[in-house]
C-alpha positions, -999 to +999 in steps of 0.1 A: -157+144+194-172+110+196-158+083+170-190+073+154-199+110+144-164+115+130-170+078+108-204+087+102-193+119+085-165+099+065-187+075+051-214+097+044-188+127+029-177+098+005-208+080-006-223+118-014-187+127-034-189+094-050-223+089-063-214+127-079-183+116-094-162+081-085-130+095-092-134+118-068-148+098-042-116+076-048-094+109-039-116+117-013-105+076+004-072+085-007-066+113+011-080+105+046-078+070+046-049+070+073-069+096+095-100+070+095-074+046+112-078+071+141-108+069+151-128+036+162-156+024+179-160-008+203-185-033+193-181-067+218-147-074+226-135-063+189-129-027+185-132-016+147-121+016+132-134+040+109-110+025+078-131-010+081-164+012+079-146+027+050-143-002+033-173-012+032-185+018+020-158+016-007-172-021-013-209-008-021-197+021-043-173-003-064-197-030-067-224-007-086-193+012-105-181-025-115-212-036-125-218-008-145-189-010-162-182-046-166-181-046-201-147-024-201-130-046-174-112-067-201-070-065-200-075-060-158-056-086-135-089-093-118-092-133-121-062-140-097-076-114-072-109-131-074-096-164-069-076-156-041-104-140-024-130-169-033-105-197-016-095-169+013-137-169+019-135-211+016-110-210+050-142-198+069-144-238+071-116-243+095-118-208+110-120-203+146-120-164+155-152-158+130-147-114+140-111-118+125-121-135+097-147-110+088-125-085+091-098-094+070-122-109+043-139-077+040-108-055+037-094-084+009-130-076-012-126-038-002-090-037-020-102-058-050-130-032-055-108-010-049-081-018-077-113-025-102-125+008-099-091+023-097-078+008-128-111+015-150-110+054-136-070+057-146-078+049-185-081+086-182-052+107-174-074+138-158-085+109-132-050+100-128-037+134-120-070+139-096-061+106-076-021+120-080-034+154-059-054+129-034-024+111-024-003+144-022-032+157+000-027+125+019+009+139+028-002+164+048-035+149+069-007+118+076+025+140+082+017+168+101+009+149+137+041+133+126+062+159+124+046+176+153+055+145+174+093+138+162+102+179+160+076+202+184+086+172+214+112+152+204+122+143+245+084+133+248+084+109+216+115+095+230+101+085+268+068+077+246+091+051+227+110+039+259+072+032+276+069+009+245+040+025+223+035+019+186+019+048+179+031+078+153+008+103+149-021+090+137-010+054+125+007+024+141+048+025+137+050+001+111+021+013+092+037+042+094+070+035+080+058+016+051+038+044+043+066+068+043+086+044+017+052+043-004+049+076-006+083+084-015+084+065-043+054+084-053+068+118-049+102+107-075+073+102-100+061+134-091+090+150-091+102+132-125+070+144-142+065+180-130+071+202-160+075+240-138+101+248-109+077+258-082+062+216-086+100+202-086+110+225-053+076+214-040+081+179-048+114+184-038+106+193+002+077+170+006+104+141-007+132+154+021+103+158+050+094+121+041+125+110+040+134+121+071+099+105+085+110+074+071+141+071+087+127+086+120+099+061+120+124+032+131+111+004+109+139-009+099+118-032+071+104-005+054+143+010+056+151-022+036+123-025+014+130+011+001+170+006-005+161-032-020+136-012-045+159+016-056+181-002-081+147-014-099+138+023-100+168+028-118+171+000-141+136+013-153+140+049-158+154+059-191+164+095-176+190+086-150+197+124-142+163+130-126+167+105-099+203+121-085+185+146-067+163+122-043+196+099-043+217+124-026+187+138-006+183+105+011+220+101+015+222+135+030+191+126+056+202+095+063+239+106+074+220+135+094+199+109+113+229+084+114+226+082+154+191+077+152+193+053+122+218+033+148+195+037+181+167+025+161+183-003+143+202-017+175+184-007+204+150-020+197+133+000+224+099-012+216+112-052+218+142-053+241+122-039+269+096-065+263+112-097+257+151-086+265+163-092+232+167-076+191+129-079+171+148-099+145+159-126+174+121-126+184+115-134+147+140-158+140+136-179+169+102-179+181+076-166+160+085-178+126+095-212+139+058-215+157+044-203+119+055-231+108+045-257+137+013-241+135+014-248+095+027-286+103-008-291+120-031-276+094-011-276+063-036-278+030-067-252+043-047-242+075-064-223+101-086-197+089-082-160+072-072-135+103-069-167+127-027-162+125-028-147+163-055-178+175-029-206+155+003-194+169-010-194+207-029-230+199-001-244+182+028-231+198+018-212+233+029-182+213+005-149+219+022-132+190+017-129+154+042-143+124+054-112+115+060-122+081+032-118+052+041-150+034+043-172+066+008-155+076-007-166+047+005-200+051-004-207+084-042-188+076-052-202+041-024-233+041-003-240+013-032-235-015-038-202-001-001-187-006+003-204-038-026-181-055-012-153-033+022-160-052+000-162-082-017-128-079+014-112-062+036-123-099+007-114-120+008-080-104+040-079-111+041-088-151+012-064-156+033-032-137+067-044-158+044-048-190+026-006-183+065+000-183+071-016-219+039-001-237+029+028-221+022+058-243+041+084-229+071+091-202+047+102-174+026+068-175+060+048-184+074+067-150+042+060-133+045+029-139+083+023-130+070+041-095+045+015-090+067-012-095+092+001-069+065+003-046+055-030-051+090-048-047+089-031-015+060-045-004+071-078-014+105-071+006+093-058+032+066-080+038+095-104+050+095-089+081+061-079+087+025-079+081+018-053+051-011-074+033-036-066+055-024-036+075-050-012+073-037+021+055+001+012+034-018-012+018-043+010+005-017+031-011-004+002-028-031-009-044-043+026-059-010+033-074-012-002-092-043+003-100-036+036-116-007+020-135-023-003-146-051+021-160-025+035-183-017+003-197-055+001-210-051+031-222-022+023-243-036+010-276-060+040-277-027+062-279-020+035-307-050+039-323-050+078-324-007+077-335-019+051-362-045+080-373-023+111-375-002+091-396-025+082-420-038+119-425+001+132-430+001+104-460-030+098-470-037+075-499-032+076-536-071+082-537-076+105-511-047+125-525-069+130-564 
């Protein structure tokens, strides 16, 4: 089918769902967000896919749902985004590669609208369990060509490997693999909250299919972003027990894969054949060094949002990315730029640990725990690789934490209403003659 009828129905399906109710709209994104990555459509010698036409749909439905509902925007981590994004738009400046800057600028404002009309939506816990279904639904548009790659023709996937191709399924490798560890951080909260046995076993299977996904995805930095963020999920969960199930489930599938955890650890079929040695020598020794020449030469604006690829090969002769988030940053927006990033990534941060303090109940307080695990992965694993503005993962991200953070707005109404009861169970010395 051609690309531009298949985007043409996306955006259309979610600008109709939307405008009828946002929070579905929002599920509807949720859910096929990764199978928009599929499709694209050249336009000059750029080729943009069906998620950046997403966007900006998402974009123009968030900005009337904002400006509606600007009033009840209050206790939201908005101002760091903003700022961010304000400076990010200021690099435009220095930048050289104008399509790339567009690109990335747009998907920044797409995921602020994004979180903004997430977070409002989640006050409500029916919205919350509506977006919850979305990303469950997500599961199975993402996984299926997955599993029907690594299990119907395993021999196939491995000469498709060998011939160096990033693709799984319907995403890019790495995409890929930090959507697996996103996801199965979401499926413990799942699993955690889900009150009958048929939701626990179901929970239960999608959590060992992804886990196997994971590890059979061969990113080795979503691997370590998800072991990194484990102990966090535990130090935050006040019911130990319920995370021993997933903990021996992903010992289990891990020592079942262990050969293929080695091949795809040590081997680097994708790099070695390329450049004869590991991804992490590549890293180590040329393209992070070259961030950082590149950074030495433009060091307060630096080069320009989505100009990372254009600095390396002007700076250093290097026609390859920094595969590292932070040093992307840096060498794109200069040293201001990843100082508000820091900023916005640590207010993130306080706001997820601070839903885990106050929330109302266990399933937000676990929600919220879940969040946070999935963020500290991202901020591992974005050591290693570019998350920020990797269309899909990120997407996933910044729902969940906008859904956590919902409940933490919804907190002191909880208060309110517990304040309430109380007061009718004693009422007053007047009330009572």
């Amino acid at each position: 089918m051609n690309p531009v009828i298949i985007i043409a129905a996306l955006i259309g399906a979610f600008a109709v769902i939307f405008s009828i109710s946002p929070v579905y709209g929002i599920a509807f994104v949720t859910t096929f967000r990764t199978l928009s990555i599929l499709v694209a459509v050249p336009i000059g010698s750029y080729t943009y896919s069906g998620e950046g036409f997403l966007t900006l749909a998402i974009i123009a439905g968030g900005f009337i749902f904002v400006l509606l509902n600007f009033s009840r925007l209050k206790g939201i981590s908005k101002w760091p985004f903003i700022i961010f994004i304000l400076y990010c738009m200021l690099t435009i400046l220095v930048a050289d590669d104008l399509a790339n800057f567009f690109k990335k600028i747009a998907r920044l404002v797409g995921y602020l609208f994004l979180y903004l009309t997430v977070t409002q939506l989640s006050t409500n816990e029916k919205n919350r369990k509506i977006l919850s279904y979305g990303f469950i639904a997500s599961l199975f548009v993402t996984n299926i060509p997955a599993i029907y790659m690594y299990f119907i023709m395993p021999d196939k996937y491995m000469k498709f490997l060998q011939r160096g191709e990033q693709e799984i399924g319907i995403m890019m490798k790495n995409n890929f693999g930090f959507y697996c560890c996103f996801m199965m951080y979401f499926l413990i909260y799942m699993y955690s909250v889900a009150k009958s046995k048929f939701s626990k076993g179901l929970f239960i299977l999608l959590f060992v299919v992804q886990t196997a996904l994971l590890v059979l995805s061969f990113t080795r930095a979503a691997w370590v972003a998800f072991v990194a963020a484990f102990p966090f999920l535990i130090f935050y969960s006040k019911k130990k027990m319920r995370l021993l199930v997933p903990f021996l489930i992903t010992i289990i599938v891990i020592a079942f894969f262990s050969s293929i955890v080695y091949y795809g650890a040590y081997k680097d079929l994708t790099e070695k054949k390329e450049y004869g040695f590991s991804s992490w020598h590549f890293r180590t020794a040329y393209a992070w060094p070259a961030s950082i020449k590149a950074f030495q030469k433009r060091p307060i604006m630096g080069w320009g949002l989505g100009n990372d690829l254009y600095a390396l090969a002007k700076a250093a002769n290097l026609k390859k990315t920094s595969h590292n988030d932070y040093l992307l940053v840096l060498v794109e927006t200069g040293s201001i730029g990843l100082l508000l990033y820091v900023w916005l990534l640590i207010s993130f941060f306080r706001k997820t640990a601070a839903g885990i303090r106050n929330a109302a109940d266990e399933q937000s307080r676990m929600l919220c725990v879940s969040a946070l695990a999935i963020l500290i992965s991202y901020l591992v694993g974005s050591i290693a690789e570019h998350v920020l503005q990797t269309p899909g993962a990120t997407g996933y991200l910044v729902t969940v934490l906008g859904m956590a953070h919902g409940t933490l707005l919804e907190a002191p109404k909880h208060a309110v209403t517990k304040i309430q009861a109380k007061s009718n169970e004693y009422p007053s010395p007047v009330t009572a003659q």
